[in-house]
Biopython code that builds the backbone (N, CA, C, O; Angstrom):
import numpy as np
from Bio.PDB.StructureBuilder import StructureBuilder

atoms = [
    (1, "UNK", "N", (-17.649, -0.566, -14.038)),
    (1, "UNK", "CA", (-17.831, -1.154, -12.727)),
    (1, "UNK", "C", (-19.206, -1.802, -12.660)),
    (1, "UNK", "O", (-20.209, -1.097, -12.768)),
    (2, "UNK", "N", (-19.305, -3.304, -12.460)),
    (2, "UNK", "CA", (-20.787, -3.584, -11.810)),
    (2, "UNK", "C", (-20.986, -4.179, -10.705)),
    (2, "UNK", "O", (-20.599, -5.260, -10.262)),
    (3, "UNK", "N", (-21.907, -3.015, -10.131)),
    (3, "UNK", "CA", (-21.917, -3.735, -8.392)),
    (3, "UNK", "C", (-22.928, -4.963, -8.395)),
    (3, "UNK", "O", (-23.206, -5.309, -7.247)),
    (4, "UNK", "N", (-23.442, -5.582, -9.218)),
    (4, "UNK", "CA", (-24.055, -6.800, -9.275)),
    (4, "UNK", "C", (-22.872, -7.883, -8.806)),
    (4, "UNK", "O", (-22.867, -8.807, -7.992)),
    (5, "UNK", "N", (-22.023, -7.410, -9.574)),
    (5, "UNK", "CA", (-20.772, -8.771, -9.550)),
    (5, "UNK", "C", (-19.716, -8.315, -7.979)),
    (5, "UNK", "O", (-18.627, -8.852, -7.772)),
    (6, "UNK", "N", (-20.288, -7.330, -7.101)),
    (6, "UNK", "CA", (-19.677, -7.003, -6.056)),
    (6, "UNK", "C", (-18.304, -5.972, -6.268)),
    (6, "UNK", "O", (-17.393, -5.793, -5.459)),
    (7, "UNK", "N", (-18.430, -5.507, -7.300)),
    (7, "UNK", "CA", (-17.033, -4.452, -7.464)),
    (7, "UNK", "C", (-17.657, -3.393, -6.911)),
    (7, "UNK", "O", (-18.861, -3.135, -6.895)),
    (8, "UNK", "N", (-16.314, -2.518, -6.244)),
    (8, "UNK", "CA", (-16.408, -1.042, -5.740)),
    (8, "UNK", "C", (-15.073, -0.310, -6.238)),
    (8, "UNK", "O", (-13.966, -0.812, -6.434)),
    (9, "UNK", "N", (-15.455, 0.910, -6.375)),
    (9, "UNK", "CA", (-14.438, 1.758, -7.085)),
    (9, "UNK", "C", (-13.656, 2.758, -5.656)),
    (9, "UNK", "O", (-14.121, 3.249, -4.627)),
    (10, "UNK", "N", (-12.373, 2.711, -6.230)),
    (10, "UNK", "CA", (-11.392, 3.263, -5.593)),
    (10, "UNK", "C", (-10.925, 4.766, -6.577)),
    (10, "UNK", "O", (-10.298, 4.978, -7.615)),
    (11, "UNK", "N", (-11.462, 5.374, -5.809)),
    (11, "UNK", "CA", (-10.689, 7.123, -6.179)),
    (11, "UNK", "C", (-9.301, 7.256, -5.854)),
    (11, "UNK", "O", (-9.198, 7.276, -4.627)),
    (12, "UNK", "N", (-7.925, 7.378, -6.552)),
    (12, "UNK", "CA", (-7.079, 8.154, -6.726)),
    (12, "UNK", "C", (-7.063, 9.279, -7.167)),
    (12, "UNK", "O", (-7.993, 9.962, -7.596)),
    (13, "UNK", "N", (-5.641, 9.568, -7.037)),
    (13, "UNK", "CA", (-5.360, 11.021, -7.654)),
    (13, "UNK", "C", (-4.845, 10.568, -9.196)),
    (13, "UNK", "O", (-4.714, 11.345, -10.141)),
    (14, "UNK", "N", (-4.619, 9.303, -9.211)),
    (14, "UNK", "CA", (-4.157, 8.873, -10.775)),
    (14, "UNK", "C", (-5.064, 7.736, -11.734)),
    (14, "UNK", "O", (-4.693, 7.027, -12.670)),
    (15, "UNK", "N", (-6.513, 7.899, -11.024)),
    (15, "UNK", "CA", (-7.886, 7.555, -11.344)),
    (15, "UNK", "C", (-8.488, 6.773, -10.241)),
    (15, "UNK", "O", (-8.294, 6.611, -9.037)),
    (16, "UNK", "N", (-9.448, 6.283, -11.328)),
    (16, "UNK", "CA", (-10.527, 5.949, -10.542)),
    (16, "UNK", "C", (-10.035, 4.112, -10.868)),
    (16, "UNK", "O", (-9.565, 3.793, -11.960)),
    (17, "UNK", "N", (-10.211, 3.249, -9.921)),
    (17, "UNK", "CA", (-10.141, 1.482, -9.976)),
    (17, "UNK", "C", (-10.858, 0.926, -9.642)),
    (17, "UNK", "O", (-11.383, 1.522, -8.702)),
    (18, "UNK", "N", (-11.428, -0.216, -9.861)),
    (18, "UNK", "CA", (-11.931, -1.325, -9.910)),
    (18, "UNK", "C", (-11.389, -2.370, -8.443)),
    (18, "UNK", "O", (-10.265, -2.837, -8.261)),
    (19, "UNK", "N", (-12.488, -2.491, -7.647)),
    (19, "UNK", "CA", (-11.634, -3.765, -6.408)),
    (19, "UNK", "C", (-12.931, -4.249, -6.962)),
    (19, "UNK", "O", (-13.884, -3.814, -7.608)),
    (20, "UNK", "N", (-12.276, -6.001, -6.080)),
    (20, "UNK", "CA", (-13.576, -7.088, -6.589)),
    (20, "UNK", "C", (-13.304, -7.979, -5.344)),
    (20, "UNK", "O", (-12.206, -7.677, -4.878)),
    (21, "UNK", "N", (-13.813, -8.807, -4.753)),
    (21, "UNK", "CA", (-13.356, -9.638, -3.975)),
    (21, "UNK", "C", (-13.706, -11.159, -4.677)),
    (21, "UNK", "O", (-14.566, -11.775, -4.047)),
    (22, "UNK", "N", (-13.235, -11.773, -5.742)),
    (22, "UNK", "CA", (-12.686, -13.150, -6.096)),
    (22, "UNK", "C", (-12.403, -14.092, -5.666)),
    (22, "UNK", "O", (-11.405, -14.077, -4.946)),
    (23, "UNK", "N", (-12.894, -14.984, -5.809)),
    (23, "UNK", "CA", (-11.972, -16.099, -4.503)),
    (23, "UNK", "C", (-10.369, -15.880, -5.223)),
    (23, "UNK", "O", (-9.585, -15.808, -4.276)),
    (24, "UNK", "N", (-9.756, -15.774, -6.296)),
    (24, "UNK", "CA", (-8.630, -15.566, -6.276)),
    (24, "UNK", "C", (-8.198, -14.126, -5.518)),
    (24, "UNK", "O", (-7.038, -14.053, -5.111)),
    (25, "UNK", "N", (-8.770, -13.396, -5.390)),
    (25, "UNK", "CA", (-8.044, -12.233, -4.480)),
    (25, "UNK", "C", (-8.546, -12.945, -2.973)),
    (25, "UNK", "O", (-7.563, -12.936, -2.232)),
    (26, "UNK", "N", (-9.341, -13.349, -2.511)),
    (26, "UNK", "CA", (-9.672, -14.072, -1.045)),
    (26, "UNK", "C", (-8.578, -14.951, -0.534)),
    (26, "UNK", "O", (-8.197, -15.074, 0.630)),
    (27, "UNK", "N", (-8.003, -15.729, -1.961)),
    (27, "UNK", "CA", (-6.914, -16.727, -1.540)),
    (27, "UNK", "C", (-5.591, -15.943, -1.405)),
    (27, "UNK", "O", (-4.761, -16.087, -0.506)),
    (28, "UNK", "N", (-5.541, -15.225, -2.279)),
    (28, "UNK", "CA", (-4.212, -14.463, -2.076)),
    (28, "UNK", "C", (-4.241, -13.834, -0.785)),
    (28, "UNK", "O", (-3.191, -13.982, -0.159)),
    (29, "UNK", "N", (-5.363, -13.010, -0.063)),
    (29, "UNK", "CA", (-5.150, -12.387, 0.994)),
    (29, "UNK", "C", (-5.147, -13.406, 1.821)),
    (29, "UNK", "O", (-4.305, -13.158, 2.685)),
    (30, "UNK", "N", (-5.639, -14.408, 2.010)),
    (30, "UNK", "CA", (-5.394, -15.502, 3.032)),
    (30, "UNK", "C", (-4.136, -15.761, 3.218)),
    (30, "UNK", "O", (-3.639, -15.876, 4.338)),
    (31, "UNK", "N", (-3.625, -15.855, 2.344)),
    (31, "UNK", "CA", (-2.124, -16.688, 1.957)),
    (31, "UNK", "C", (-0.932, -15.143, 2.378)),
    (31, "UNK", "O", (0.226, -15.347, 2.742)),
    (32, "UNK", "N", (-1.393, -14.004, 2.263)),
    (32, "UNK", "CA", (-0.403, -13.110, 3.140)),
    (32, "UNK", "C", (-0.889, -12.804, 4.315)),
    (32, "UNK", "O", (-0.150, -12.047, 4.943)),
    (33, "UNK", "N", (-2.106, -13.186, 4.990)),
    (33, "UNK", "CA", (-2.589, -12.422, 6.086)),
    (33, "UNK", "C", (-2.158, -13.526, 6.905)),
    (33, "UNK", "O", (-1.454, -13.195, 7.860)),
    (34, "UNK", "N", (-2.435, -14.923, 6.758)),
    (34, "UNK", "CA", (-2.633, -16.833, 7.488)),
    (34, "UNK", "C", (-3.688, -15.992, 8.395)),
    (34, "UNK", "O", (-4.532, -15.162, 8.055)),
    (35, "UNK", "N", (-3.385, -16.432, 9.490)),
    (35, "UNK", "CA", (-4.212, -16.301, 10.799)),
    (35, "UNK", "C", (-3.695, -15.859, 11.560)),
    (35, "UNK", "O", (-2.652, -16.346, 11.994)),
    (36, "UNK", "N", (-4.375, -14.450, 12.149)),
    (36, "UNK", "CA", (-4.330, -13.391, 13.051)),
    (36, "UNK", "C", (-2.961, -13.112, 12.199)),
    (36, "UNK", "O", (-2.578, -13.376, 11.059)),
    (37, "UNK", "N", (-2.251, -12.224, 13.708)),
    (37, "UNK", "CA", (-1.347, -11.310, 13.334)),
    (37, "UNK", "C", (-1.744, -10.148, 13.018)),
    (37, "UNK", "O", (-2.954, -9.925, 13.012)),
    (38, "UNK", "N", (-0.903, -9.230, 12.712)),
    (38, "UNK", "CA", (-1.093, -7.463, 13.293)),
    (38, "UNK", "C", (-1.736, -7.251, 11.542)),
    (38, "UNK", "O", (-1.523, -7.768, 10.445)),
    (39, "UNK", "N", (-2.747, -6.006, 12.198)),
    (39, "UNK", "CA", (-3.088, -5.544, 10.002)),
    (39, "UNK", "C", (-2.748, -3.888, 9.887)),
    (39, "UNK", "O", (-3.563, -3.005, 10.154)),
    (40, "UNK", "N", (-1.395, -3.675, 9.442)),
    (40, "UNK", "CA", (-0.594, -2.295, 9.334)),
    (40, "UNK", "C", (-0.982, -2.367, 7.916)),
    (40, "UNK", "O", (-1.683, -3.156, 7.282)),
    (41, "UNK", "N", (-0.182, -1.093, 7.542)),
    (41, "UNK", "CA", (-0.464, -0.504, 6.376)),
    (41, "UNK", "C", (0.726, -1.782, 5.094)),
    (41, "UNK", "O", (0.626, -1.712, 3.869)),
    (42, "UNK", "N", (1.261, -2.329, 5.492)),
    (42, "UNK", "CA", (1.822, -3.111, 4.753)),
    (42, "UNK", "C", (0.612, -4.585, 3.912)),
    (42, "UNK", "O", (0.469, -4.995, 2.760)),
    (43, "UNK", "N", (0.080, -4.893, 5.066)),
    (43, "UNK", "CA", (-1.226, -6.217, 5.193)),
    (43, "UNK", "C", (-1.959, -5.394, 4.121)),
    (43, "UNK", "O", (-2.268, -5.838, 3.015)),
    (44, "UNK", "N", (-2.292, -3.719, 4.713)),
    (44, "UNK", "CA", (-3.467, -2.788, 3.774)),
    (44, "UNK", "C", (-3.383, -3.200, 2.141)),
    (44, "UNK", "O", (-4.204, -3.577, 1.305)),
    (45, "UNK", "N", (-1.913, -2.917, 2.151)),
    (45, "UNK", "CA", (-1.614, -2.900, 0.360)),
    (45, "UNK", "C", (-1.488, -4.025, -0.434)),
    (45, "UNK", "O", (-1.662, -4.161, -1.644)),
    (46, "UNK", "N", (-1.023, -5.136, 0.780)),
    (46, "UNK", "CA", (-1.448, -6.527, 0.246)),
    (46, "UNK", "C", (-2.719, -6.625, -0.082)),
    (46, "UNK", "O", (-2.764, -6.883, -1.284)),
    (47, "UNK", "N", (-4.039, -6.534, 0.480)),
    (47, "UNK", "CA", (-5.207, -6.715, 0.356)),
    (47, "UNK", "C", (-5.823, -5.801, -1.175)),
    (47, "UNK", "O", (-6.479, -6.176, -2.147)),
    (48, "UNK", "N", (-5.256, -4.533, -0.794)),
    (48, "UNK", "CA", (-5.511, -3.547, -2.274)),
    (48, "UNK", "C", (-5.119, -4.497, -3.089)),
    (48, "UNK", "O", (-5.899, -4.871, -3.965)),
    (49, "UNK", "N", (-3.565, -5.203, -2.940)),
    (49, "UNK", "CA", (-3.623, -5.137, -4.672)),
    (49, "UNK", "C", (-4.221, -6.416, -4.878)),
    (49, "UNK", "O", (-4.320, -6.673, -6.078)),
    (50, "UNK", "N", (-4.656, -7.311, -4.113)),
    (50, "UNK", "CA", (-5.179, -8.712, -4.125)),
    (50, "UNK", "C", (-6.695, -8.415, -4.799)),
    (50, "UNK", "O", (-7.220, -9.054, -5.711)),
    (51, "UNK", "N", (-7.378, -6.959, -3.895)),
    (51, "UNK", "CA", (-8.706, -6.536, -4.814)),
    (51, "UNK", "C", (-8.594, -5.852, -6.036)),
    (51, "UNK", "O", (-9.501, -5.722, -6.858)),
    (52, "UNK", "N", (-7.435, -5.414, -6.127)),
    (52, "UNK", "CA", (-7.124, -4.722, -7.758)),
    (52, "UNK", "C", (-7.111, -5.833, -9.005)),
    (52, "UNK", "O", (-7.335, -5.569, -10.186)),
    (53, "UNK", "N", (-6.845, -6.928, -8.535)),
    (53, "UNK", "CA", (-6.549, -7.912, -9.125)),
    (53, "UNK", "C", (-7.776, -8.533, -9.983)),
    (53, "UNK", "O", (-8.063, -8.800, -11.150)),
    (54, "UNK", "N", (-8.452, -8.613, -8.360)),
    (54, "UNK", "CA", (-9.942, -9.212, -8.141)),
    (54, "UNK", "C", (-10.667, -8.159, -9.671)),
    (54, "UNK", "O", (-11.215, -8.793, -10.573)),
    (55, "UNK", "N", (-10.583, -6.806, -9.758)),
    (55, "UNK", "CA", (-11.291, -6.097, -10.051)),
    (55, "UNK", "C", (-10.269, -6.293, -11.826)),
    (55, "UNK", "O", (-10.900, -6.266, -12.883)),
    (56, "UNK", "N", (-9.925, -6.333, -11.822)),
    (56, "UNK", "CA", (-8.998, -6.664, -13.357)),
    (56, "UNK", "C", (-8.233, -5.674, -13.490)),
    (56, "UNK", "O", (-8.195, -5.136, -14.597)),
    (57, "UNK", "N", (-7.373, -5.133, -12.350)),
    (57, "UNK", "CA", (-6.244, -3.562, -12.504)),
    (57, "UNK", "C", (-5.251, -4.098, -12.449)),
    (57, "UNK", "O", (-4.484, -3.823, -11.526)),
    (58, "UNK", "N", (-4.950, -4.942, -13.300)),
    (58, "UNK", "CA", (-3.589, -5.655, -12.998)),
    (58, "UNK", "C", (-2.121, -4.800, -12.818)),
    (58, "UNK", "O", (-1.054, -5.076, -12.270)),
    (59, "UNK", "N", (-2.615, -3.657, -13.543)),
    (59, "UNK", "CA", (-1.060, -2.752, -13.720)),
    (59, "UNK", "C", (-0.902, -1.892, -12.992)),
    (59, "UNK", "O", (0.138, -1.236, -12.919)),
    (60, "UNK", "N", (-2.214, -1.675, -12.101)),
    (60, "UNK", "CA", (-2.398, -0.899, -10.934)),
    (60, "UNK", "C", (-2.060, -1.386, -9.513)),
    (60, "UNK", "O", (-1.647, -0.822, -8.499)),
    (61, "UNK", "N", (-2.482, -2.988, -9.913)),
    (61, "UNK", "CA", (-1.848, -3.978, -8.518)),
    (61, "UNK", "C", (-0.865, -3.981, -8.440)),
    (61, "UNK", "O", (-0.469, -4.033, -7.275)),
    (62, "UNK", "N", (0.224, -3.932, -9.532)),
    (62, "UNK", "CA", (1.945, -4.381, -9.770)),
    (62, "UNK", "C", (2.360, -3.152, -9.472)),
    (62, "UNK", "O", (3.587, -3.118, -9.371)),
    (63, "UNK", "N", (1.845, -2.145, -9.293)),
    (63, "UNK", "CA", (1.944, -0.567, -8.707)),
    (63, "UNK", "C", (1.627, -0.151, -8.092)),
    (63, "UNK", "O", (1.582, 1.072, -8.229)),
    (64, "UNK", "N", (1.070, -0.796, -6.748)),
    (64, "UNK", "CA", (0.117, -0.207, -5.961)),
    (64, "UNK", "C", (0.742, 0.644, -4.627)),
    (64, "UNK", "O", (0.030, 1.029, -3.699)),
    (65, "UNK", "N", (2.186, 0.860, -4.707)),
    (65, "UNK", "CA", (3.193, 1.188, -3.873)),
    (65, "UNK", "C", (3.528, 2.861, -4.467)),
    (65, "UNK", "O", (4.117, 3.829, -3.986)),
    (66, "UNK", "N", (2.832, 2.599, -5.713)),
    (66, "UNK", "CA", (3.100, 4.375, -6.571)),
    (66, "UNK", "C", (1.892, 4.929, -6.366)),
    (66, "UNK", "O", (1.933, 6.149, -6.210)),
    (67, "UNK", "N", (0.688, 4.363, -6.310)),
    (67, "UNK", "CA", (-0.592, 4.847, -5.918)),
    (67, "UNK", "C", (-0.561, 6.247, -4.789)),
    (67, "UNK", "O", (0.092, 6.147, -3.750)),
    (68, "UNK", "N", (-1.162, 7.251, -5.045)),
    (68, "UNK", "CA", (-1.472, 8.354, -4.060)),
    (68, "UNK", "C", (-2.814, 7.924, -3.302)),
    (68, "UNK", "O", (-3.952, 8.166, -3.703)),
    (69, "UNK", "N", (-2.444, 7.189, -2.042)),
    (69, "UNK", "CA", (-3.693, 6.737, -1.428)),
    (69, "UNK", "C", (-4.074, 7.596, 0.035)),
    (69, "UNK", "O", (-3.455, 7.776, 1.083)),
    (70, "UNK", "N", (-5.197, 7.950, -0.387)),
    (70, "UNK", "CA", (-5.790, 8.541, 1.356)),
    (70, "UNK", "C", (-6.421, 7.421, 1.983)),
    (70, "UNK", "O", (-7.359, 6.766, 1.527)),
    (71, "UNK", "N", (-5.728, 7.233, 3.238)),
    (71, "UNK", "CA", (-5.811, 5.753, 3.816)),
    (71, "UNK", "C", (-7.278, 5.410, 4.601)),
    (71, "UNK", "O", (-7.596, 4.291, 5.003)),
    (72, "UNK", "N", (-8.137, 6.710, 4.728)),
    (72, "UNK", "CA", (-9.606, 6.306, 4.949)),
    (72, "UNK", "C", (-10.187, 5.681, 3.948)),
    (72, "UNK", "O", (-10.736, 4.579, 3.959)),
    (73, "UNK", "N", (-10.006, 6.640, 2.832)),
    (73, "UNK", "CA", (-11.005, 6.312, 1.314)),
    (73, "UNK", "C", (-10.199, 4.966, 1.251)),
    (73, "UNK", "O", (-10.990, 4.031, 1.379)),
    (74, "UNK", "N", (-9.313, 4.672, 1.146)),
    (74, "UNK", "CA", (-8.344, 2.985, 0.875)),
    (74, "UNK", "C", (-9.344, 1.893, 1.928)),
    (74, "UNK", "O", (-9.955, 0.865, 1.633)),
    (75, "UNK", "N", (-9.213, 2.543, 3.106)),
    (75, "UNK", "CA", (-9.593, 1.316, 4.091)),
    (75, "UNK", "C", (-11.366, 1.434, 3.810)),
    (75, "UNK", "O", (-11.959, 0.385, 3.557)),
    (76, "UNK", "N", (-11.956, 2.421, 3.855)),
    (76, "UNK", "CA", (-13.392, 2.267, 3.121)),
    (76, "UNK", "C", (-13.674, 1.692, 2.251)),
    (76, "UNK", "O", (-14.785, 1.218, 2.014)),
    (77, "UNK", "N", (-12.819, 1.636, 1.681)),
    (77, "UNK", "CA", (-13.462, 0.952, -0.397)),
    (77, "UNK", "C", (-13.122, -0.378, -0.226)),
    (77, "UNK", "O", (-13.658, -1.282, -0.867)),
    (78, "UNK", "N", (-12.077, -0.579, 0.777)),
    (78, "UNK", "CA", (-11.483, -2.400, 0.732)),
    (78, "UNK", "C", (-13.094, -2.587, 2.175)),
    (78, "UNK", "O", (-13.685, -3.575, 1.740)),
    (79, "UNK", "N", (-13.488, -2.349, 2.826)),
    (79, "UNK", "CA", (-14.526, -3.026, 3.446)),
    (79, "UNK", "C", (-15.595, -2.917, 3.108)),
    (79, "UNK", "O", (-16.459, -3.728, 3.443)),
    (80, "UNK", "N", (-15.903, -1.569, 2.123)),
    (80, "UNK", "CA", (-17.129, -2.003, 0.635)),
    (80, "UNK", "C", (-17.329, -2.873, -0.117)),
    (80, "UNK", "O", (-18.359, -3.309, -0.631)),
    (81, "UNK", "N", (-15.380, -3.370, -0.241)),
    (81, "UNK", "CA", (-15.341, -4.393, -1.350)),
    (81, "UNK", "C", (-15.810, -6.079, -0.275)),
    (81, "UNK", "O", (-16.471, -7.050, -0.642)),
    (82, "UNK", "N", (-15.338, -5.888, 0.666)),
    (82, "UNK", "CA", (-15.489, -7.144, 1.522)),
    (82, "UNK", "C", (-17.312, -7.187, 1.740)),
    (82, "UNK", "O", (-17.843, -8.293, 1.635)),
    (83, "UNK", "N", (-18.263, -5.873, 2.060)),
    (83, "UNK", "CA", (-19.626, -6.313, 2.189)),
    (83, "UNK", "C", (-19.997, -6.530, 0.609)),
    (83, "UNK", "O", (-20.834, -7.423, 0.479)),
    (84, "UNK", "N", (-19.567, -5.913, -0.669)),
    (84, "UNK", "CA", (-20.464, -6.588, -0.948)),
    (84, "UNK", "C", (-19.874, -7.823, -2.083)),
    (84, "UNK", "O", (-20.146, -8.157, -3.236)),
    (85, "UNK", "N", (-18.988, -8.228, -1.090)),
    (85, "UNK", "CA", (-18.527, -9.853, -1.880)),
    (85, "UNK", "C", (-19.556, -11.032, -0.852)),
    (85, "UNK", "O", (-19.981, -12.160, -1.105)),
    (86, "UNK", "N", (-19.668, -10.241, 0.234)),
    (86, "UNK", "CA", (-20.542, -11.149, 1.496)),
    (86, "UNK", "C", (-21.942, -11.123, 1.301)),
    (86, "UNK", "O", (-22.652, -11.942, 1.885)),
    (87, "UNK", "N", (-22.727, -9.707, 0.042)),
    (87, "UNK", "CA", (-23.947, -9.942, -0.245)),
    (87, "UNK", "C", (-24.256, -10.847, -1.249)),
    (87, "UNK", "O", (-25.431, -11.079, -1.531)),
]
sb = StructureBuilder()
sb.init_structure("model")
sb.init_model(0)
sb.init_chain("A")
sb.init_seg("    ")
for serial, (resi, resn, name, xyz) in enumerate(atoms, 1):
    if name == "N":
        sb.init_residue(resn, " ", resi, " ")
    sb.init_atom(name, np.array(xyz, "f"), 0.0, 1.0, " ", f" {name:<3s}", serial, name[0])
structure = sb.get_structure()
């Protein structure tokens, strides 16, 4: 992991991952979020796997529906990953 390049790590129960915020994961979440509209836990996992992506977990993104996620530590690590793509 290097937080120079803005990655933050995500704790599972089936390890530890890599999020990144990329402009390719930025575009992808744009492109499922558009503008406004509601952000449920469905939007959540879009965004995970868009930063899994970002972060190079590709096999973790294409799985991110098998993931054991505690949805604080999830929603914490994705707005870690958003400050420090903004530093």
């Amino acid at each position: 992991m290097n937080p120079a390049r803005g990655e933050v790590a995500l704790e599972t129960k089936e390890g530890r991952f890599t999020l990144c915020l990329t402009l390719g994961a930025l575009a992808e979440i744009e492109a499922v979020l558009g503008e406004g509209g509601s952000f449920g836990a469905r939007e959540m996992l879009a965004v995970l796997r868009a930063l899994l992506r970002g972060g190079g977990e590709g096999p973790a993104a294409r799985d991110v529906e098998r993931l054991t996620l505690e949805p604080r530590a999830t929603a914490a690590a994705i707005a870690a990953c958003f400050r420090a793509g903004a530093a």
